[in-house]
N, C-alpha and C positions, 0 to 999 in steps of 0.2 A: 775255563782254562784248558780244557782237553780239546774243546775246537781251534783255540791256539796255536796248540802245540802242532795240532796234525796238520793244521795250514800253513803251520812253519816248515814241517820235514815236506811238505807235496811241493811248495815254490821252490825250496831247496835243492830237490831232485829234478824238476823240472829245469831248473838252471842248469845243474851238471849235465844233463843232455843234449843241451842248446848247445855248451860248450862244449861238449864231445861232437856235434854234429859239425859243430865252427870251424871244428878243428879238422876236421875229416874222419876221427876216431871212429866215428858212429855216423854208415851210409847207409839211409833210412828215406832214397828218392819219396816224396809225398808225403809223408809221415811228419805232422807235429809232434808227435809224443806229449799230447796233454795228460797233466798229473793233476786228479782232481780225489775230493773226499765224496765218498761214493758207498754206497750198499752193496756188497757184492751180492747178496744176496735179491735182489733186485734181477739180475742176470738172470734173460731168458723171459722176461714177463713184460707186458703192456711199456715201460717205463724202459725196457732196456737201451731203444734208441738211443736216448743221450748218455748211455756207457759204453757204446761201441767205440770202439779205437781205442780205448782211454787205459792211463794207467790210475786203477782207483786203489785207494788208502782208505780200508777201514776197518773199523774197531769194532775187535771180536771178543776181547774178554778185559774185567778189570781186575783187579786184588790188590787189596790194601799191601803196603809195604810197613810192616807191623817194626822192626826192626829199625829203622828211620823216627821212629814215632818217639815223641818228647813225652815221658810222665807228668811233666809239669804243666797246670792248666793256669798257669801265671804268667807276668814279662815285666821287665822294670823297666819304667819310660820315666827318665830326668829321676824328679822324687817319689816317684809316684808307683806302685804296684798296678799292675791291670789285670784282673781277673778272663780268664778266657779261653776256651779249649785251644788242645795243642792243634796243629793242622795236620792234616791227614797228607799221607804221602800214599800216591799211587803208583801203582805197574800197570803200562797198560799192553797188549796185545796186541797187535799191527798187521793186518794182513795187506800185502803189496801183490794186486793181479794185476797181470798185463791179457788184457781182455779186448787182441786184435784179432779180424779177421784171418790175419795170416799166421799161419803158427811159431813160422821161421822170425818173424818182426817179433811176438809175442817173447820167444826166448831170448832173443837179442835184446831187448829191454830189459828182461828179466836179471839176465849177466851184466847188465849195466847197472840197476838198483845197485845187487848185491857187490861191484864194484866200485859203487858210490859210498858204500858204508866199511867198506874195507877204508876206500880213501878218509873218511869221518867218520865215527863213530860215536862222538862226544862233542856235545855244546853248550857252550856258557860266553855268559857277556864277552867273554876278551877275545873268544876265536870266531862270535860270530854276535854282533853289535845288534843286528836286529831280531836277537831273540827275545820274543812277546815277555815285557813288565811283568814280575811276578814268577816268571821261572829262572830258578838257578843253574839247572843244568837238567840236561837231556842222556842219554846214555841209550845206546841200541845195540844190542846184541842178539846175534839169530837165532833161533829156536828150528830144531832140530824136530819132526814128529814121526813118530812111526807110522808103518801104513796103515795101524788099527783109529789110529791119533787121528791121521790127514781124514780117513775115511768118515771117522763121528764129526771131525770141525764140518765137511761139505756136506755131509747126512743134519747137520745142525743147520748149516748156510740155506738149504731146499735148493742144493744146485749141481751139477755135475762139475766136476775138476776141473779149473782153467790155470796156465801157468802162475805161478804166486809163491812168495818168500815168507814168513814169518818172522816178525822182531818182537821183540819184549823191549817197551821204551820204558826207561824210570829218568826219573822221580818226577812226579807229579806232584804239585804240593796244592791241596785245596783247602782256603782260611780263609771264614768270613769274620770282617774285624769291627763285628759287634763284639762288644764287652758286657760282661756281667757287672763289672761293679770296678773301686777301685779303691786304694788305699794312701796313707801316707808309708812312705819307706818307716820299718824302727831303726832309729838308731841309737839307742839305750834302752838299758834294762833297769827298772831299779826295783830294789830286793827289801822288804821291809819281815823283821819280826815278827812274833807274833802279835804284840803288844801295836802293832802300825808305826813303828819307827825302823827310821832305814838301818840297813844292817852295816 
């Protein structure tokens, strides 16, 4: 589900660019501005070739969305009880580098993400139809790091600074629909004395 999602928001921004370049908003002579899911932390080693140019999307941190979470480890389908944990909801972390040669292209993409998500911010089946089976909505809001923050995430990455935004996507929902068991619905009680006749 998490590769899903992240392949969903990189085609998505990859489009907004296209159409900003269509438009003429965004003159970027040579530049495809490929959005792909990538390791940033890859940057700089054997394997960096096929990141250069690229704008890459990847994921830096996860935590449960505890708050979201269903106490109930049951579901009622037709008559029937179905036993079965609730599904976990996540938050996931998002980092967006524009990791081109040029530095000036690198920002200007940059301010195009982060004007992408100004433009959308939220998605669910009605505003956006081919969002991946199984998610209900998406949500992305920027996260803000100080320079102690920025400096531990790229001291964590093994990489020196390259232009990049931070989002926090929610919700996440992860449910596998194995069942532990199942029941019939109650729909009566019957109450006997102590003698075993009904009361």
């Amino acid at each position: 589900m998490i590769n899903l999602a992240l392949d969903f928001i990189a085609s998505h921004i990859e489009k907004y660019l296209q159409q900003q370049q269509t438009l003429g908003i965004l003159i970027l002579p040579g530049v495809k501005h490929p959005v792909i899911l990538g390791n940033v932390s890859q940057v700089g080693t054997s394997t960096d070739s096929t990141l250069q140019n690229m704008i890459l999307v990847s994921l830096v941190k996860i935590e449960e969305d505890r708050i979201s979470r269903s106490p109930d480890n049951y579901v009622r389908i037709d008559q029937q009880v179905v036993y079965r944990n609730p599904p976990v909801y996540l938050n996931l972390d998002v980092l967006f580098t524009a990791n081109f040669e040029n530095y000036r292209t690198s920002l200007l993409l940059l301010s195009s993400i982060i004007q992408f998500f100004q433009y959308q911010n939220v998605f669910t089946p009605q505003n956006s139809p081919d969002l991946p089976q199984g998610i209900e909505e998406l949500i992305f809001d920027m996260k803000t790091l100080s320079l102690q923050d920025l400096n531990n995430l790229w001291a964590i990455l093994g990489s020196k600074y390259i232009p990049s935004v931070l989002y926090k996507m929610r919700l996440i929902k992860i449910m596998d629909t194995f069942t532990r068991g199942s029941a019939e619905v109650i729909k009566e009680i019957k109450i006997n004395d102590e003698q075993g006749n009904p009361a």
